[in-house]
BALOZA-618535 format. One line per 10 residues: their letters; for each residue z, x, y of N, C-alpha, C, CB. Coordinates in pm, 1 decimal, padded with zeros to 6 digits. Glycine has a CB too. Layout:
BALOZA-618535
A	Z:X:Y:Z:X:Y:Z:X:Y:Z:X:Y ~ ...
***
This chain:
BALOZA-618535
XXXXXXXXXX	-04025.1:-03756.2:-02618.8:-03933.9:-03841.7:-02692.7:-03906.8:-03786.6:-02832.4:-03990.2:-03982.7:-02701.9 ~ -03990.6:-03698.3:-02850.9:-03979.7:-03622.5:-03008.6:-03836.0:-03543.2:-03046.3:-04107.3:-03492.5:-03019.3 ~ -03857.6:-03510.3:-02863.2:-03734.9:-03382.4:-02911.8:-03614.5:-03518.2:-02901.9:-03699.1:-03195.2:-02757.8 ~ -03626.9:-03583.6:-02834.6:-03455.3:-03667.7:-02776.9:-03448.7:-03726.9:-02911.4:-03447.2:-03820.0:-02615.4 ~ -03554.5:-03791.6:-02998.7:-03497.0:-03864.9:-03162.5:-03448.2:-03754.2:-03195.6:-03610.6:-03931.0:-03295.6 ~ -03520.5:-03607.2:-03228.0:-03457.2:-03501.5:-03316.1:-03274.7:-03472.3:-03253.1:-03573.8:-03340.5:-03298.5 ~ -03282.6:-03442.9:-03141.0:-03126.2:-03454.0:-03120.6:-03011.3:-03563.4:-03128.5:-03113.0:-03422.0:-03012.3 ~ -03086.5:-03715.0:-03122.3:-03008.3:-03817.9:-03185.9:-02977.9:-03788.0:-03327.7:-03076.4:-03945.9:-03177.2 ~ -03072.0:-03739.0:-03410.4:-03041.6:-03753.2:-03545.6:-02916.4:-03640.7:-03540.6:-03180.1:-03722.5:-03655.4 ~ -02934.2:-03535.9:-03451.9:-02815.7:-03441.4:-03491.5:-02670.2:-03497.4:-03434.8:-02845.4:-03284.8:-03425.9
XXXXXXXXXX	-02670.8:-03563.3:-03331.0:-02613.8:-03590.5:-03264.8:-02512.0:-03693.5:-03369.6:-02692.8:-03624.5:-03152.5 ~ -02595.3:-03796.6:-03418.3:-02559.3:-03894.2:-03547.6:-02480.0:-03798.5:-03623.1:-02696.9:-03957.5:-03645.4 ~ -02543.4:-03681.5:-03649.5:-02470.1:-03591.5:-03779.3:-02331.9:-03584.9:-03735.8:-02531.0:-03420.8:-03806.9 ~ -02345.0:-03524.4:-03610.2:-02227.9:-03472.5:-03494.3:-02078.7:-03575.8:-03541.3:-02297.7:-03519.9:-03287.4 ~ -02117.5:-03730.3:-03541.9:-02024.6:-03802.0:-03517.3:-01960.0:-03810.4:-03674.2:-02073.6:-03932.2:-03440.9 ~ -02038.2:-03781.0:-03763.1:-01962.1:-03751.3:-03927.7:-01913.6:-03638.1:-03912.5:-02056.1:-03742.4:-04071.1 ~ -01947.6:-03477.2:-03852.1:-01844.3:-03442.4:-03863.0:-01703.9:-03422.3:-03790.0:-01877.6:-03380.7:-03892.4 ~ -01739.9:-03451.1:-03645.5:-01629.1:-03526.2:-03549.0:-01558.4:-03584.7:-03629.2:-01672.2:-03628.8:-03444.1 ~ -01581.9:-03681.6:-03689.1:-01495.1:-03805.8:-03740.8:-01410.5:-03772.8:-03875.1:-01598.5:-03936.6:-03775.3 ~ -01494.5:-03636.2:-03961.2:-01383.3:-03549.9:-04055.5:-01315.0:-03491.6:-04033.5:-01400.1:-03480.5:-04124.4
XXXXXXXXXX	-01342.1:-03398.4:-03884.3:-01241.9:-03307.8:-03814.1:-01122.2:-03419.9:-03813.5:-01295.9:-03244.4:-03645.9 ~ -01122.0:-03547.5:-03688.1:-01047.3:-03630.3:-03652.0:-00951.5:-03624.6:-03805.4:-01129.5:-03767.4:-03597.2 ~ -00988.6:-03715.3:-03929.5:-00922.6:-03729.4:-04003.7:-00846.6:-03654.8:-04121.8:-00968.0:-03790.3:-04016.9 ~ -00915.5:-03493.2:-04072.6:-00841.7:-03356.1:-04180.2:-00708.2:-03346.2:-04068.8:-00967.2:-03152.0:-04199.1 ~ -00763.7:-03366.5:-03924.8:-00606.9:-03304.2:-03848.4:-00497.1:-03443.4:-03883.0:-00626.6:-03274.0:-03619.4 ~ -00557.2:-03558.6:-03877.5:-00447.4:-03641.9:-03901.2:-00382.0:-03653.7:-04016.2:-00474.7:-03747.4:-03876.7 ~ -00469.8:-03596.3:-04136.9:-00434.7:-03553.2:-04231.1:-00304.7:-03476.6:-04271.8:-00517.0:-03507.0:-04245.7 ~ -00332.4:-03331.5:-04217.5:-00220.5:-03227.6:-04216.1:-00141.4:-03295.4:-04080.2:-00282.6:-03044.0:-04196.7 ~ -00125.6:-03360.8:-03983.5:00002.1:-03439.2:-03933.1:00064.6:-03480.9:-04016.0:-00009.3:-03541.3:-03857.3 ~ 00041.0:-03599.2:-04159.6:00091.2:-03661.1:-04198.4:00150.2:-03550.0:-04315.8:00020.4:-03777.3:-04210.6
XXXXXXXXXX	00127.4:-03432.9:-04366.8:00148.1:-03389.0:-04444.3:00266.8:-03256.1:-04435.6:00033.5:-03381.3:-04478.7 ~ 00242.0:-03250.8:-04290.6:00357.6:-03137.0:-04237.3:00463.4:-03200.1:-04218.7:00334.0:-03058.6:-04104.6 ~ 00493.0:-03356.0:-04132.5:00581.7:-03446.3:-04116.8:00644.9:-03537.9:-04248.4:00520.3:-03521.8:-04022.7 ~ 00574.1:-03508.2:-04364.7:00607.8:-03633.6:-04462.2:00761.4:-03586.1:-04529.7:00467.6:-03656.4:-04602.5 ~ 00838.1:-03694.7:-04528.5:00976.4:-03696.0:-04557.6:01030.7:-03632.5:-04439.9:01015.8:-03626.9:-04689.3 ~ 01029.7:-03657.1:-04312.9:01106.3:-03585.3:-04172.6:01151.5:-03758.4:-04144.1:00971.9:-03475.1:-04012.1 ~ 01280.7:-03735.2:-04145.2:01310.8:-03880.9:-04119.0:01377.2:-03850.8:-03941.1:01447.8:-03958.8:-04262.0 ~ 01385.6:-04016.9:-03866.6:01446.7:-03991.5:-03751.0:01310.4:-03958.3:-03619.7:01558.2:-03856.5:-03788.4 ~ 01336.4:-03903.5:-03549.2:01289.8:-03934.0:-03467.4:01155.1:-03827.3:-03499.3:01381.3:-03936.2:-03350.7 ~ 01103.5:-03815.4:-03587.8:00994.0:-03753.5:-03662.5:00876.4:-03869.0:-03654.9:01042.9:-03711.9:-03825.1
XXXXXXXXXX	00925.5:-03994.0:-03704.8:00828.1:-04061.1:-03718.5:00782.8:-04104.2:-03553.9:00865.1:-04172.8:-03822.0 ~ 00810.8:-04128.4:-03441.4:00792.0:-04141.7:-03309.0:00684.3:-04021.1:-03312.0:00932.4:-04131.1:-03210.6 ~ 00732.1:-03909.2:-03352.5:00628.1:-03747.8:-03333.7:00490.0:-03810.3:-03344.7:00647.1:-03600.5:-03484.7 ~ 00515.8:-03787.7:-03498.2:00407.3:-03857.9:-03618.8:00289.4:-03983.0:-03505.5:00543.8:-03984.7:-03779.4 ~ 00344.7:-04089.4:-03457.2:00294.5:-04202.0:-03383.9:00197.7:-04113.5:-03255.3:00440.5:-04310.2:-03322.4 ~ 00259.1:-04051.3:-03215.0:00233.8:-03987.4:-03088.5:00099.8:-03886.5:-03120.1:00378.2:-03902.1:-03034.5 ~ 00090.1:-03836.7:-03211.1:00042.4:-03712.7:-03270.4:-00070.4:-03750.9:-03301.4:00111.9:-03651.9:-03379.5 ~ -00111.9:-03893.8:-03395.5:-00217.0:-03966.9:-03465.5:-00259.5:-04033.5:-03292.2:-00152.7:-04095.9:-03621.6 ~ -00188.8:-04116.5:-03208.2:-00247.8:-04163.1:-03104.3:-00295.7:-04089.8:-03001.8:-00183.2:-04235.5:-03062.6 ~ -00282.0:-03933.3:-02981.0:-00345.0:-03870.4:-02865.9:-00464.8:-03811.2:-02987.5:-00231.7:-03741.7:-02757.0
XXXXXXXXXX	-00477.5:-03745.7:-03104.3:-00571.3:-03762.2:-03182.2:-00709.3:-03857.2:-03146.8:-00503.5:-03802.1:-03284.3 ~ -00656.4:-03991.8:-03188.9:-00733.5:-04084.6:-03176.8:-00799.8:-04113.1:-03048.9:-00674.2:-04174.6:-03216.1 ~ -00689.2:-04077.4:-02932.8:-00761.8:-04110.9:-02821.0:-00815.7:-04023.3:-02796.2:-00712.1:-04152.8:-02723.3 ~ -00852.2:-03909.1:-02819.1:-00900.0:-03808.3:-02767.6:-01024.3:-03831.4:-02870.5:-00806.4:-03672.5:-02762.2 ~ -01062.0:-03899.5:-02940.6:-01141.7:-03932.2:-03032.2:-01234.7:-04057.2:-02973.0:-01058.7:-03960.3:-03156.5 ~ -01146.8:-04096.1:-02915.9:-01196.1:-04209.7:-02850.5:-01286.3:-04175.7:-02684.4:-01052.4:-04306.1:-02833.6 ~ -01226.4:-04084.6:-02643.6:-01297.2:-04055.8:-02564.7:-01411.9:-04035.7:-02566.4:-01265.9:-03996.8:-02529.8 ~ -01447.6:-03893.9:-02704.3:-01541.7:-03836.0:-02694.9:-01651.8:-03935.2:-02774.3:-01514.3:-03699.9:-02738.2 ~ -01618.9:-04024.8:-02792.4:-01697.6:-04158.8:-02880.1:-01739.5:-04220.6:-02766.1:-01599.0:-04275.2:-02987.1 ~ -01696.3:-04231.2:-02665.2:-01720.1:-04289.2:-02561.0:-01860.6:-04231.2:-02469.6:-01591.5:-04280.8:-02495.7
XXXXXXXXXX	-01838.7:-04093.5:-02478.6:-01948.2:-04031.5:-02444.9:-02070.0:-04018.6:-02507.9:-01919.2:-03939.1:-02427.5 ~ -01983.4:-04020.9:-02635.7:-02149.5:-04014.1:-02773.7:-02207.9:-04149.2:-02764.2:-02104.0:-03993.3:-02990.4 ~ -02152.5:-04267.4:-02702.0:-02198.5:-04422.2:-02703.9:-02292.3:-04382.5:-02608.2:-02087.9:-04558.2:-02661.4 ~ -02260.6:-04353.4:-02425.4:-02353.9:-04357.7:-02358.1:-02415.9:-04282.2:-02382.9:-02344.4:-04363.1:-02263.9 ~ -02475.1:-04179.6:-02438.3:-02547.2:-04144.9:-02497.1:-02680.8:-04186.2:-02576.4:-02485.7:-04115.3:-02532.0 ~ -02626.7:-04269.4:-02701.9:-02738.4:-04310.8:-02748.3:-02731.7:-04474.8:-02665.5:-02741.1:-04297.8:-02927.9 ~ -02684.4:-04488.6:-02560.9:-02696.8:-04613.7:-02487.4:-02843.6:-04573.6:-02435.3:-02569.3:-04647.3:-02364.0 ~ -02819.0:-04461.9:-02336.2:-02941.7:-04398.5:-02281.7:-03072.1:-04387.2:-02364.8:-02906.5:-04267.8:-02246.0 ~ -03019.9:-04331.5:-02480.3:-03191.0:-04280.3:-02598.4:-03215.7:-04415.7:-02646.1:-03167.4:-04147.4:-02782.2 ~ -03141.7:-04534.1:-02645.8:-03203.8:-04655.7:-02705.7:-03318.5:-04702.8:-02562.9:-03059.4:-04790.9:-02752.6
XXXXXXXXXX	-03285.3:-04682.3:-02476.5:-03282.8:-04714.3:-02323.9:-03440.4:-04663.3:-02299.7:-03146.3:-04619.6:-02221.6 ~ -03453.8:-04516.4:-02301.0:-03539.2:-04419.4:-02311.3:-03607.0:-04436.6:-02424.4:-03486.1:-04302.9:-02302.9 ~ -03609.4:-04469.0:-02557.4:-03706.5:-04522.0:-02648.3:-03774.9:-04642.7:-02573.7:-03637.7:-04565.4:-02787.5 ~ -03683.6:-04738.7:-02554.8:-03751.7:-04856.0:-02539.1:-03842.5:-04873.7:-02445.0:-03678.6:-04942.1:-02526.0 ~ -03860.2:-04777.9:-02316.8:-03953.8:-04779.8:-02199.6:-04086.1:-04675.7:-02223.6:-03864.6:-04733.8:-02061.8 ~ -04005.5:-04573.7:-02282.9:-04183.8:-04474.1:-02338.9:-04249.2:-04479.1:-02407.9:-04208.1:-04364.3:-02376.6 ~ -04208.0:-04549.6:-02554.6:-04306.2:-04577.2:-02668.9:-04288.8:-04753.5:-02656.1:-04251.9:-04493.3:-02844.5 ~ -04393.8:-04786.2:-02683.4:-04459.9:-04914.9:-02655.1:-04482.3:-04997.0:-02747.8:-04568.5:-04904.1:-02603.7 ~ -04429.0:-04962.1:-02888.7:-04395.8:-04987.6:-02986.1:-04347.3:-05100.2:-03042.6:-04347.7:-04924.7:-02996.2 ~ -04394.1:-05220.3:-03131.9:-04284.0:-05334.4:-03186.3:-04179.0:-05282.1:-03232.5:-04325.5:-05423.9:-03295.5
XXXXXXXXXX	-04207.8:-05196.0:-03334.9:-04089.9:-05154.3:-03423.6:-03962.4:-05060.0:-03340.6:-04160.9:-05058.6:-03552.6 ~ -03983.1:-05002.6:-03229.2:-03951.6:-04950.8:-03160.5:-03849.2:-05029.2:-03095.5:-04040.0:-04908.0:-03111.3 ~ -03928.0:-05103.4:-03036.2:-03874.6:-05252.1:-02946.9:-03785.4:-05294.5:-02989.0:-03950.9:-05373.2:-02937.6 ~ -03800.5:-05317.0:-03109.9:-03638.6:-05416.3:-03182.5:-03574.5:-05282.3:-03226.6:-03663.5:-05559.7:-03363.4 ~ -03575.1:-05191.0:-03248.3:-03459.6:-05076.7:-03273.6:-03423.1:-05054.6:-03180.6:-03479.0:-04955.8:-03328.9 ~ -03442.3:-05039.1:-03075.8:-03398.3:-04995.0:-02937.0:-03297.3:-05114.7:-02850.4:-03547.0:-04964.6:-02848.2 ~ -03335.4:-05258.9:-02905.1:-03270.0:-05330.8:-02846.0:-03148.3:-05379.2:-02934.9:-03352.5:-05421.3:-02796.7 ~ -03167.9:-05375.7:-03047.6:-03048.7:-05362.7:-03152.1:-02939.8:-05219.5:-03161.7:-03126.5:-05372.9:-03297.4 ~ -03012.2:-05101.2:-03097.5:-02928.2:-05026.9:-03083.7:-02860.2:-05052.5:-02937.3:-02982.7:-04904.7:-03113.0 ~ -02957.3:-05081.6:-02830.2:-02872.9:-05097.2:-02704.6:-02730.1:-05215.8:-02695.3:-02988.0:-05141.8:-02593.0
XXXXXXXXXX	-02743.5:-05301.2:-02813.9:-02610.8:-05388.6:-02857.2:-02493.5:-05338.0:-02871.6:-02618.9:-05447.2:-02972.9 ~ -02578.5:-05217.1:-03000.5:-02501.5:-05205.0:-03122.7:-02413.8:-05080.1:-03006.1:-02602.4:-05151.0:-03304.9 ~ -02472.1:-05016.0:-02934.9:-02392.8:-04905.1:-02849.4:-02331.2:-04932.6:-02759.4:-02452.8:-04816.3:-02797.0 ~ -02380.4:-05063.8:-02715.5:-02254.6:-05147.3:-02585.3:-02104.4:-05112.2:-02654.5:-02271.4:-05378.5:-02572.8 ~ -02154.3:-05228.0:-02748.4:-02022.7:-05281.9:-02842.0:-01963.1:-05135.4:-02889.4:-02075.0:-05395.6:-03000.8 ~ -02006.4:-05101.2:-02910.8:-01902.4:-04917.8:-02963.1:-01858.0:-04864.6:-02840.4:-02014.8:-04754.5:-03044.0 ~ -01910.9:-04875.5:-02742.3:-01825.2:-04860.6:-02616.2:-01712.7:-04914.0:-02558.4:-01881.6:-04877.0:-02539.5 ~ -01745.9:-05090.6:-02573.7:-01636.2:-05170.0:-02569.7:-01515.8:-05172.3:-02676.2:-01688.4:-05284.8:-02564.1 ~ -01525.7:-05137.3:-02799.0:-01450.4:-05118.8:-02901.8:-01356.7:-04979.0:-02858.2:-01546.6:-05108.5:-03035.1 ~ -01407.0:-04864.2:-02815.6:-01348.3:-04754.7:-02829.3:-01245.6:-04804.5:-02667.4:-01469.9:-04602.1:-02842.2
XXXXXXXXXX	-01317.9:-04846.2:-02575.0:-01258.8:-04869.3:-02475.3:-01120.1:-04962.8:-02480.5:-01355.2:-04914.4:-02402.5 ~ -01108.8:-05019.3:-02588.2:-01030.4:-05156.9:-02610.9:-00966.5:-05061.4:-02707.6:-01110.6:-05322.4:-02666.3 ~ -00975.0:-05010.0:-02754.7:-00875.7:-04879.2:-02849.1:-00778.0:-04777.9:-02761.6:-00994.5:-04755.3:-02934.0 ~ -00854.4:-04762.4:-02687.2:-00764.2:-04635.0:-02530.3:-00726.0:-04747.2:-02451.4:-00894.7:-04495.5:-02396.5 ~ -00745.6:-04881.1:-02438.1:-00619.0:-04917.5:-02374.3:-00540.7:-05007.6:-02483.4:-00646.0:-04999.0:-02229.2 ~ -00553.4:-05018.5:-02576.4:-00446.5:-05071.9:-02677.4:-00338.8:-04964.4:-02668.2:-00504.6:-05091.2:-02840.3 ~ -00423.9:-04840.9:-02701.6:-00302.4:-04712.8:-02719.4:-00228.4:-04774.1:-02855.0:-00165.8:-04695.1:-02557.5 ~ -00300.4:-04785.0:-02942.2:-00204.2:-04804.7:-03080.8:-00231.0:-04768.1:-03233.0:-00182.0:-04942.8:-03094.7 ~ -00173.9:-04706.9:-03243.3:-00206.2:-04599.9:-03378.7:-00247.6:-04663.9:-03516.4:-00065.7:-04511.3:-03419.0 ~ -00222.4:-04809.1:-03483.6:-00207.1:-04869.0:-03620.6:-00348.2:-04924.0:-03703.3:-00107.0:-04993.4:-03599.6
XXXXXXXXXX	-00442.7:-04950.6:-03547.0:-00558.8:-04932.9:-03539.9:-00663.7:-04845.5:-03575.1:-00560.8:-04941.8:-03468.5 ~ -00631.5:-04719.2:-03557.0:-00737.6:-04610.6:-03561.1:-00787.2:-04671.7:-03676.4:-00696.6:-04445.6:-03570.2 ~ -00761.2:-04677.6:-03784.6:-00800.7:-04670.8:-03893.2:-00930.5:-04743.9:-03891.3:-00706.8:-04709.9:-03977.8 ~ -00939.4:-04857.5:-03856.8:-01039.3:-04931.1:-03770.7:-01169.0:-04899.1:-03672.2:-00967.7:-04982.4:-03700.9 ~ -01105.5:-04782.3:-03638.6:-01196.6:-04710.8:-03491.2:-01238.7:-04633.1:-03573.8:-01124.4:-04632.0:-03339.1 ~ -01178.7:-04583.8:-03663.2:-01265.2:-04415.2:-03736.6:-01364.3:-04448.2:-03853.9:-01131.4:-04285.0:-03829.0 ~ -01312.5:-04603.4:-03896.1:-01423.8:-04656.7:-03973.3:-01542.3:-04699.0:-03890.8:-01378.4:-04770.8:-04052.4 ~ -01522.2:-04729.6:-03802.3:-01632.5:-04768.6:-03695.2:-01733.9:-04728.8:-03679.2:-01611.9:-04759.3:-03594.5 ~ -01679.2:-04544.3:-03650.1:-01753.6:-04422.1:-03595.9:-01835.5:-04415.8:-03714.3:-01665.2:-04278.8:-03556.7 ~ -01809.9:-04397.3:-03815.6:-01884.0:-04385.1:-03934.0:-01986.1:-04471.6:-03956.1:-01809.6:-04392.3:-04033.8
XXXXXXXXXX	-01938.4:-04566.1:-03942.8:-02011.1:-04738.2:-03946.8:-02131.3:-04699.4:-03847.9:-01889.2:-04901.5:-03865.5 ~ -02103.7:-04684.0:-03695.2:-02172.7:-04651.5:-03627.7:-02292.0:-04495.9:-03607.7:-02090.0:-04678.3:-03560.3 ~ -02220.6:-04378.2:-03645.5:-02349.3:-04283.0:-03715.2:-02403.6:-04296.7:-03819.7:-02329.6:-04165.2:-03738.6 ~ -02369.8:-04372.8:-03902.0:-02506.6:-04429.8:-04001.6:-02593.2:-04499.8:-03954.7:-02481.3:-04512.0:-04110.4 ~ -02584.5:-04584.1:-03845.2:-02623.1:-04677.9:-03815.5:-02736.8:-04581.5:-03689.2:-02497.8:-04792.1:-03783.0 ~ -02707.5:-04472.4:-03649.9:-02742.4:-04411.4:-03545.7:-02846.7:-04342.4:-03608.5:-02641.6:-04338.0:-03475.7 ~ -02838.0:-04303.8:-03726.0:-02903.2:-04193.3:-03811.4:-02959.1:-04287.8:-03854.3:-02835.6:-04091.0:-03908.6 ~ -02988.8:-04362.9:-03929.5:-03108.5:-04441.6:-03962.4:-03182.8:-04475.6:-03841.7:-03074.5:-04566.4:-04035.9 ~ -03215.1:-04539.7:-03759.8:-03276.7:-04541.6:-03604.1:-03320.2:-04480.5:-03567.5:-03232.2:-04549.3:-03513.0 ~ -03251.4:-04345.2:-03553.9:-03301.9:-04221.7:-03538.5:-03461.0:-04180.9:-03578.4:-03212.1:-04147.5:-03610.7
XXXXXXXXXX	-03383.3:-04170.9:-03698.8:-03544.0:-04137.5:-03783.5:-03620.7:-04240.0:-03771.2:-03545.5:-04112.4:-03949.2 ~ -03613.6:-04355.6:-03809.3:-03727.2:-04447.6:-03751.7:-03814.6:-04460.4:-03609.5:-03672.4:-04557.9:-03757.4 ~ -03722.4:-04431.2:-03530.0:-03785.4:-04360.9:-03387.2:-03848.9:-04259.6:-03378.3:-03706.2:-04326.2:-03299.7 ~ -03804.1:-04122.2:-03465.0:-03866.5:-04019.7:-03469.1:-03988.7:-04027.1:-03564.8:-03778.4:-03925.6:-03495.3 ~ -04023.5:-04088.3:-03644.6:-04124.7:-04105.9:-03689.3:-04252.6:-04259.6:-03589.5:-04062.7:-04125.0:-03846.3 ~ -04163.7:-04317.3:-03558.9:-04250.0:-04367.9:-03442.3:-04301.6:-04325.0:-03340.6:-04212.0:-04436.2:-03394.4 ~ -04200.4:-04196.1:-03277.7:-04281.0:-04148.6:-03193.6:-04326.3:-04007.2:-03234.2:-04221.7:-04156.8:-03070.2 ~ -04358.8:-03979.2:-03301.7:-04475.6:-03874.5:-03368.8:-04627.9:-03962.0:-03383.7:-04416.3:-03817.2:-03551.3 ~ -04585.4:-04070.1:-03455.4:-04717.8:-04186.4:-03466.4:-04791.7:-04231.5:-03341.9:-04665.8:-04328.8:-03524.6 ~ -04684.3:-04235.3:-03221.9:-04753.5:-04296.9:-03098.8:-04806.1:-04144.1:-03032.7:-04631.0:-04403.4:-02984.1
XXXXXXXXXX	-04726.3:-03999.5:-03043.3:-04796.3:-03927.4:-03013.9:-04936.8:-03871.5:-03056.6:-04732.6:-03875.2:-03010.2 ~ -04961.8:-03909.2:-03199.4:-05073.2:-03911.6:-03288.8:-05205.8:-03959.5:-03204.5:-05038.6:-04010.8:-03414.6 ~ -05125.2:-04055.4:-03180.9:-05235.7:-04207.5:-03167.2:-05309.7:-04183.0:-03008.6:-05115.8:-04403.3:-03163.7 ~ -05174.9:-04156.1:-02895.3:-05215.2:-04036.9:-02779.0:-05298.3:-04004.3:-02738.0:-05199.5:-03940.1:-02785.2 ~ -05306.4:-03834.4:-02868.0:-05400.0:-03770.9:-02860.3:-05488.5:-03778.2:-02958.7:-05369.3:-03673.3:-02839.5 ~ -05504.8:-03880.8:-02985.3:-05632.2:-03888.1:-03071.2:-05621.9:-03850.6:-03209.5:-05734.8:-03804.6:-03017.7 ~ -05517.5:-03790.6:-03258.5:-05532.1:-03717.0:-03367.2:-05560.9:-03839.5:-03500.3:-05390.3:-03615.8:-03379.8 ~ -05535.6:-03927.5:-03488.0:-05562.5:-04065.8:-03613.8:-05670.7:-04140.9:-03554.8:-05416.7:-04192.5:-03641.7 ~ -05723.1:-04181.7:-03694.7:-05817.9:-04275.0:-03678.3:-05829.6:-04382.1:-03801.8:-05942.7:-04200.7:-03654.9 ~ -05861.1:-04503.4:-03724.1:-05805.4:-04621.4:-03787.1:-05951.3:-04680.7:-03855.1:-05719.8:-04731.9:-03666.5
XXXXXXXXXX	-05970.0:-04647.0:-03963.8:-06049.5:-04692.4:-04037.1:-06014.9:-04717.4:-04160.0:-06135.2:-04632.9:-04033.0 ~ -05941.1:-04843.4:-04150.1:-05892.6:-04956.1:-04243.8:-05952.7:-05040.7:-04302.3:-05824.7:-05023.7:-04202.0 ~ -06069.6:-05079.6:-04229.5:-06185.1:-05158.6:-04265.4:-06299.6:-05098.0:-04375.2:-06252.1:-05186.2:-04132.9 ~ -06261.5:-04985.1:-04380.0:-06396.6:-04887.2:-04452.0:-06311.0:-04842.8:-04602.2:-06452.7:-04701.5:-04327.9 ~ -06195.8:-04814.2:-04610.1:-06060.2:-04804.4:-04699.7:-06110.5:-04914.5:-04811.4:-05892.2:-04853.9:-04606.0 ~ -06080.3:-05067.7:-04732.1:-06120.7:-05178.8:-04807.5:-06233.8:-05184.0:-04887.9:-06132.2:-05269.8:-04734.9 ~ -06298.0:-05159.7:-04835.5:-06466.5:-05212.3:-04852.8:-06475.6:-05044.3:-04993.4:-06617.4:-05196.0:-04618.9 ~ -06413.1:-04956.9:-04978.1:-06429.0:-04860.7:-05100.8:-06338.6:-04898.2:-05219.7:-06393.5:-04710.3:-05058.9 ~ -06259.6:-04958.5:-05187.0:-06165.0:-04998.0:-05257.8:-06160.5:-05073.8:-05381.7:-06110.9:-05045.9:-05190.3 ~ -06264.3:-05171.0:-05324.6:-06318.0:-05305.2:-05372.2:-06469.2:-05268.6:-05443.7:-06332.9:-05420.6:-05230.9
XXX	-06536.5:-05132.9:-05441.9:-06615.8:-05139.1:-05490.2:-06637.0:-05126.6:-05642.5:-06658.4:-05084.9:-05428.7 ~ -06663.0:-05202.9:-05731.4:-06693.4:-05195.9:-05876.9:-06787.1:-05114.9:-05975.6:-06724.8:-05297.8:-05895.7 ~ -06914.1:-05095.8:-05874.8:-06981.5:-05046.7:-05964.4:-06975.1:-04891.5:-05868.5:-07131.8:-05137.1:-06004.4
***
């Protein structure tokens, strides 16, 4: 599970820069087309919506994705903290599925703006988790093989000593 958090976190990265690519090309659309009057702006519409959907797709794939690693956290590490990240992400990745899905059949440009804030919304949201998983499961692998030992009780008792 060590390696699958380490590739979520990249994966998270993945969707910031996906999501700059997405908005430098829609960018230079709007900047090669600006002042093209007439049937330019139809181009323009067309240009930002196969963009987007093609954005949408591949969002679609990056969802089941961490649908799966929330999925796969939640059954191998045995974890509280685990537990509720995994089931808050398995929500949080439905719903980005259903969103992108409800975007490719809207088919409407006026939206993206919405969807690409999303993506963002959503790899932050992926990247924090991430690492909290990946440091959970380093801890449960710790714990495993033995490598920690829980002497919390002995901590105290030095802690507290005065003289």
């Amino acid at each position: 599970m060590r390696i699958l958090n380490t590739i979520g976190i990249l994966a998270s990265i993945g969707i910031f820069w996906y999501g700059r690519y997405i908005a430098t090309a829609i960018g230079e659309l709007l900047r090669s087309t600006y002042g093209y009057y007439g049937s330019g702006f139809a181009r323009l519409d067309a240009g930002i919506t196969n963009l987007g959907l093609n954005g949408a797709f591949f969002m679609i794939i990056v969802g089941l994705f961490f649908l799966g690693f929330y999925i796969g956290n939640l059954k191998q590490i045995l974890r509280r903290t685990v537990k509720t990240i995994s089931i808050i992400g398995i929500i949080l990745s439905s719903l980005f599925i259903l969103m992108n899905i409800i975007f490719i059949a809207n088919n409407d440009a006026d939206s993206f703006g919405t969807t690409y804030l999303s993506w963002w919304l959503f790899g932050l949201i992926c990247l924090a988790f991430s690492i909290v998983l990946l440091v959970q499961a380093v801890r449960d692998y710790r714990q495993k093989m033995g490598l920690t030992t829980n002497q919390h009780s002995d901590d105290v008792i030095d802690d507290f000593d005065v003289i």
